[in-house]
C-alpha positions in Angstrom: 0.0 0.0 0.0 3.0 2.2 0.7 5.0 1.4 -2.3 1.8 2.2 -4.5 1.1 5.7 -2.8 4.4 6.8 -3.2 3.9 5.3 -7.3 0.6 7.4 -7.5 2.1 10.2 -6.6 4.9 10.4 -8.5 3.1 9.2 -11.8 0.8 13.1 -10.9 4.0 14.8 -10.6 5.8 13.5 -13.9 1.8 14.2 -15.6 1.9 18.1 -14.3 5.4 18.6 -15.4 4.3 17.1 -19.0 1.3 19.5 -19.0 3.6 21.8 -18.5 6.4 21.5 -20.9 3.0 21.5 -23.3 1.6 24.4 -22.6 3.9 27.1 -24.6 5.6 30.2 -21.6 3.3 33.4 -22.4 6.4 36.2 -21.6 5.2 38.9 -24.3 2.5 40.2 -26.0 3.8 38.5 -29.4 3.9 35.2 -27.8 0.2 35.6 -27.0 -0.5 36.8 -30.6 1.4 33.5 -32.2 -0.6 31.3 -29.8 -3.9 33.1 -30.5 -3.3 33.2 -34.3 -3.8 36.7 -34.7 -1.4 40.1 -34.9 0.2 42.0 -31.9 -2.5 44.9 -32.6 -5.2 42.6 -32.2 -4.1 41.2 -28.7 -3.5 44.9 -27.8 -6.8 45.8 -28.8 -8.5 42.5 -26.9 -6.6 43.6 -23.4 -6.9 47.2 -23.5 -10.6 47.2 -24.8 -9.1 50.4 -27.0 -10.3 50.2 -30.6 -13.1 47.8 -32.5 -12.9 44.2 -32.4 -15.6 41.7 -32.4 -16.1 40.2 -29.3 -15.8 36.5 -30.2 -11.8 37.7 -30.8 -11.8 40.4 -28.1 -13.0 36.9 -25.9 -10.8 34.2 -27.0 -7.4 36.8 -26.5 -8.9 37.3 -23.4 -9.4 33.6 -22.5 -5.8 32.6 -23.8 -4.4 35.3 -21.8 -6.0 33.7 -18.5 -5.5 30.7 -19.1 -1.7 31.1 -19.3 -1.9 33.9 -16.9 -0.3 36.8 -18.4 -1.0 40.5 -17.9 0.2 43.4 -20.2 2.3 45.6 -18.9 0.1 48.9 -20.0 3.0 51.4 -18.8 5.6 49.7 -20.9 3.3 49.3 -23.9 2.4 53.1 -23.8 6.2 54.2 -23.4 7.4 51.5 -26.7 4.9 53.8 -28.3 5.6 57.2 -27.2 2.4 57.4 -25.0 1.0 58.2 -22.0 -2.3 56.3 -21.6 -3.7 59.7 -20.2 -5.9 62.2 -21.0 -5.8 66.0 -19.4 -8.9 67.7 -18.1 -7.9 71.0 -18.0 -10.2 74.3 -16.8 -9.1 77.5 -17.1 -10.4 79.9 -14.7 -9.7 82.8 -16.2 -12.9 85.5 -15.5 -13.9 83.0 -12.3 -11.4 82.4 -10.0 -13.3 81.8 -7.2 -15.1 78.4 -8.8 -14.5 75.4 -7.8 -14.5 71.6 -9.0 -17.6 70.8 -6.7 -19.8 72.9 -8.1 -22.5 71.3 -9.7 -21.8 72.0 -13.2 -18.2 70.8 -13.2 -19.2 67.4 -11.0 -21.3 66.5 -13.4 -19.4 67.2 -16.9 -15.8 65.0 -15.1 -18.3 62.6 -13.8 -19.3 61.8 -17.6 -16.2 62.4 -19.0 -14.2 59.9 -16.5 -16.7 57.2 -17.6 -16.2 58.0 -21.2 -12.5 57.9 -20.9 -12.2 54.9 -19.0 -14.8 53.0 -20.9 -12.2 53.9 -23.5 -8.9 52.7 -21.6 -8.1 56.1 -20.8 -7.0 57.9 -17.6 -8.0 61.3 -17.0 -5.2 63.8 -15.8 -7.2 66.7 -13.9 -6.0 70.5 -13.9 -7.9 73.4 -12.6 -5.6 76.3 -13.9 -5.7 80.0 -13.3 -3.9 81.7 -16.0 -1.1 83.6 -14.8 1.1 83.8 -18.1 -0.5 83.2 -21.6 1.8 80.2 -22.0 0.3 78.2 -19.6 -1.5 75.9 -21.9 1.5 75.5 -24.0 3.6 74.3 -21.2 0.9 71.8 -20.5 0.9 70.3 -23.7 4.9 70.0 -24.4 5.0 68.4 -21.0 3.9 65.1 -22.7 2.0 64.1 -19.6 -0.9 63.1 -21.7 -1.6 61.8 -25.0 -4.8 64.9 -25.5 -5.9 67.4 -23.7 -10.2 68.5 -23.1 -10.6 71.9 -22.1 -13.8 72.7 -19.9 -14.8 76.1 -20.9 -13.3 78.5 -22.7 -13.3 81.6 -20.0 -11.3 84.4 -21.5 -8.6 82.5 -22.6 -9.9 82.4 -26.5 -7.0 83.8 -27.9 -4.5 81.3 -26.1 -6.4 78.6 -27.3 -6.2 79.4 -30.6 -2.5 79.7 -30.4 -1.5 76.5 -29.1 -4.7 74.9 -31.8 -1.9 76.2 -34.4 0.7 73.6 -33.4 -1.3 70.9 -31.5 -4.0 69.1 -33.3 -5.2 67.0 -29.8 -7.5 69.5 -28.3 -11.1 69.6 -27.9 -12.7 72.1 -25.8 -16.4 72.8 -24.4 -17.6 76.1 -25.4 -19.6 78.9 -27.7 -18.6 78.4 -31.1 -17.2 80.9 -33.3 -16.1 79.9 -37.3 -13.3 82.4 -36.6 -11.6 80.5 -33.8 -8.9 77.5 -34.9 -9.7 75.2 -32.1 -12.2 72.4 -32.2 -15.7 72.8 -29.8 -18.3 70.8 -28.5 -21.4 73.1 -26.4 -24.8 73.4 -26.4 -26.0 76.5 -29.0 -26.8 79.0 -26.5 -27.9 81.8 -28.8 -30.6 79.4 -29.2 -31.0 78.7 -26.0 -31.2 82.8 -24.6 -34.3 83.0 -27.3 -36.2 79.9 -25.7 -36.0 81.7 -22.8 -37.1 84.8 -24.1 -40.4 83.2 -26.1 -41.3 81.6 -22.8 -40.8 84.5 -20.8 -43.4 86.2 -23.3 -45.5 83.4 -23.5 -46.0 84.0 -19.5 -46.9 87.6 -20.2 -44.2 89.0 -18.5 -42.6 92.4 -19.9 -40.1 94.0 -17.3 -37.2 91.8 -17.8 -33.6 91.1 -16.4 -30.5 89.3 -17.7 -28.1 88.2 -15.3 -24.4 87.1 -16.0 -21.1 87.7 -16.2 -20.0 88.9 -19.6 -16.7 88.0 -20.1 -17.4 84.5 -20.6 -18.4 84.1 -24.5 -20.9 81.5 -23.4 -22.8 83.9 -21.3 -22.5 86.4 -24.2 -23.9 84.4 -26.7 -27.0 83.5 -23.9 -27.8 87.1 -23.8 -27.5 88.0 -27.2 -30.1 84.9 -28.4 -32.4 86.4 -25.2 -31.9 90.1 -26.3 -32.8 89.1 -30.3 -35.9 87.2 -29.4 -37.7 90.2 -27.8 -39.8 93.1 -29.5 -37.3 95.9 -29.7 -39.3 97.9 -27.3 -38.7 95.2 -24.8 -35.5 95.0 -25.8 -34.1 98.2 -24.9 -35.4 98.1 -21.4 -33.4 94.9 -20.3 -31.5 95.2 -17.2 -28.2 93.9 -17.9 -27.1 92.4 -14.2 -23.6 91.6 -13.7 -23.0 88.6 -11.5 -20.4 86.3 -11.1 -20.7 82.0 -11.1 -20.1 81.1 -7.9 -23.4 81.2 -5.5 -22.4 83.4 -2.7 -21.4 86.4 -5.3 -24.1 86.1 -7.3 -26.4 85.8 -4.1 -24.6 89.0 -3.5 -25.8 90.7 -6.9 -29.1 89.5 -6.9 -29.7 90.7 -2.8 -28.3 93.7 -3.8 -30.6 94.0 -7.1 -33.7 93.6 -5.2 -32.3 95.7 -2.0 -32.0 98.4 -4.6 -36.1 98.3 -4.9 -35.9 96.5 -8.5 -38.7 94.8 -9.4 -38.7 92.9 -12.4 -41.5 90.5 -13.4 -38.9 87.8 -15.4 -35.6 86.5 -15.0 -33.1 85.0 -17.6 -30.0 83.8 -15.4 -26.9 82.7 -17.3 -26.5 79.3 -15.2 -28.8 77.4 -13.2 -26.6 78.5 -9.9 -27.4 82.3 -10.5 -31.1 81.4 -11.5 -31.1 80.1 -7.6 -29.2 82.7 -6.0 -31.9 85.4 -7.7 -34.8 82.8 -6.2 -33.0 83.1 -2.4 -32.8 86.8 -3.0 -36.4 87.0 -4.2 -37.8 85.2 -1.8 -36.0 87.4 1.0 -37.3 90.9 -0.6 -40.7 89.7 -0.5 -41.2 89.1 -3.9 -42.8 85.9 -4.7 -42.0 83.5 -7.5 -44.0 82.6 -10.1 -46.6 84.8 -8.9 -44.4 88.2 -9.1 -41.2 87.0 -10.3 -41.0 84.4 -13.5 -37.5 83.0 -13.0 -35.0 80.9 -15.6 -31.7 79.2 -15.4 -29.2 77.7 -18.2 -27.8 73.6 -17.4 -30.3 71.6 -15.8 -28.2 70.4 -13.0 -30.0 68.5 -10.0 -30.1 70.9 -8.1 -32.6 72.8 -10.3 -35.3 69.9 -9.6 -34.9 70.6 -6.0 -35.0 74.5 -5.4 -37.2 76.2 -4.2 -39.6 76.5 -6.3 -38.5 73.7 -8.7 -36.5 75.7 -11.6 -37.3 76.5 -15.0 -34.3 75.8 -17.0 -32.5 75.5 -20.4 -31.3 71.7 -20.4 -28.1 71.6 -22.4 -27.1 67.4 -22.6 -23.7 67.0 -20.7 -23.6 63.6 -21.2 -23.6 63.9 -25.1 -21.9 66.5 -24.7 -19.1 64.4 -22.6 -19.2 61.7 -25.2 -18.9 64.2 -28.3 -15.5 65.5 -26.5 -13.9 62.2 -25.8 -15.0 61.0 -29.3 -13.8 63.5 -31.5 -10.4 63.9 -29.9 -9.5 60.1 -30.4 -10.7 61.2 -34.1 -8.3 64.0 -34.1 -5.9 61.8 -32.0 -6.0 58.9 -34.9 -5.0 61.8 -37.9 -8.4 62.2 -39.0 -8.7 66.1 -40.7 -12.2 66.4 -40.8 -13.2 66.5 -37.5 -15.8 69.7 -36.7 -16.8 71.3 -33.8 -20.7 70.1 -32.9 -23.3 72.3 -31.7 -25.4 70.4 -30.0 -29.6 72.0 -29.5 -30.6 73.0 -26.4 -34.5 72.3 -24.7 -36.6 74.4 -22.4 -37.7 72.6 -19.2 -40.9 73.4 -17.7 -41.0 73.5 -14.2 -42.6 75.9 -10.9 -40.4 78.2 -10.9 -41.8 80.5 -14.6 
């Protein structure tokens, strides 16, 4: 009984070391390939999930690549071809220093774009930049710390962004657009979306109207002007044009001290949802009651509008398409392609309390 133990065992051990002089070592990526019967690209594509492949390939790469337990070394792959694996994020703060990354607005554009990236094997490199020298973007770019770079907003940093766009082709940024500039845009058309405002501001009757924003940003420009065009030119000329900054306690302080002033307006076209509730809080502590008195409106949709108080009326501009538009048509301009156009995508009134 002894004697035939000791035979069993040693007839497994001489089976397992057969097996294993079978099964072929799995030390690169191009030994994978030769196993799987397909090219280096195609094994790159099946690990990374970057690029199409059906996914009877993408499955058995995958399942070869288990079963002989290797792992590609991302890092060295991207430095053999001169990249980074990373994306940059980059928002300029030019006009509005004061903002910051967890404001609503900003959340929710990263949130989509850092499921777009990585959906696309991407990491996402994030840079909240005040401009203190107009080569600020430059220096980014030539650091090679990422393979493209997304900006989030143009603020007033137009003219630096069409500089670098001369020499760098992998730049995509979300903003107004204007055929003049060089760069490539994704954003909502808010000329468009200032004159839904206005028609539904009309359609409510109302007649002694305010505009509030901060001009220096081209979006918030653009707002106004599409506002301003869609009203009878009587109307027109008797906007008030209310300065007021992005983050909520200054514009808070514009509105308070709008309606401290003894202004009484009977509709409301804010440049961003944020302002839209700061003039609601400042409304509501002047006595002036909304939608009764007051018909108010904001620009983004973010959550937050569902919940104020009154629910807001808003122009929805889709940051999740807009999210996927960014990340798509960089890898476009990323993979050579020349004609690759900025998208305008349409804006949409949403109804709510609030008008």
């Amino acid at each position: 009984m002894k004697t035939g133990a000791v035979n069993l065992a040693g007839t497994g051990q001489s089976q397992d070391k057969a097996a294993a002089r079978e099964k072929p070592a799995v030390r690169s990526i191009a030994d994978l390939a030769r196993i799987a019967g397909v090219s280096v690209s195609t094994v790159s594509r099946a690990l990374t999930g970057k690029g199409t492949l059906n996914d009877k390939t993408r499955e058995r790469v995958r399942a070869l690549a288990e079963e002989h337990d290797f792992r590609l070394n991302v890092a060295a792959q991207n430095l053999r071809l001169g990249r980074t694996g990373a994306i940059g994020v980059l928002l300029p703060l030019g006009h509005e220093r004061g903002q910051q990354l967890s404001e609503p607005f900003f959340s929710a554009m990263l949130g989509h774009l850092a499921d777009e990236l990585a959906a696309r094997g991407f990491d996402l490199l994030l840079s909240r930049v005040l401009p203190g020298r107009d080569c600020w973007l430059d220096d980014f770019v030539r650091s090679g710390r990422t393979d493209g770079v997304i900006v989030i907003g143009q603020s007033d940093q137009s003219a630096v962004l069409d500089e670098v766009a001369g020499h760098y082709r992998n730049m995509v940024v979300w903003g107004a657009h204007d055929p003049a500039q060089a760069y490539v845009t994704v954003g909502s058309d808010n000329v468009a979306g200032g004159a839904l405002a206005a028609r539904h501001l009309l359609g409510r009757g109302r007649r002694k109207l305010a505009f509030f924003g901060h001009h220096p940003a081209p979006e918030f420009v653009a707002r106004e002007q599409g506002f301003l065009a869609a009203l009878p030119e009587d109307l027109r000329d008797a906007v008030q044009s209310v300065p007021a900054h992005l983050t909520p306690e200054e514009s808070y302080a514009a509105a308070s001290a709008y309606f401290e002033a003894g202004n009484r307006p009977d509709g409301v076209f804010a440049a961003s949802d944020i302002i839209a509730m700061s003039v609601l809080a400042a409304a509501a502590e002047h006595g002036v009651s909304v939608p009764a008195d007051l018909s108010v409106i904001g620009f983004d949709d973010i959550l937050l509008a569902r919940i104020a108080t009154p629910p807001l009326t808003t122009v929805r501009q889709d940051i999740a398409e807009g999210a996927r538009l960014l990340v798509d048509l960089l890898q476009r301009r990323m993979a050579g392609e020349e004609d690759v156009a900025s998208v305008q995508l349409e804006p949409a009134l949403i109804e709510r309390e609030s008008s």
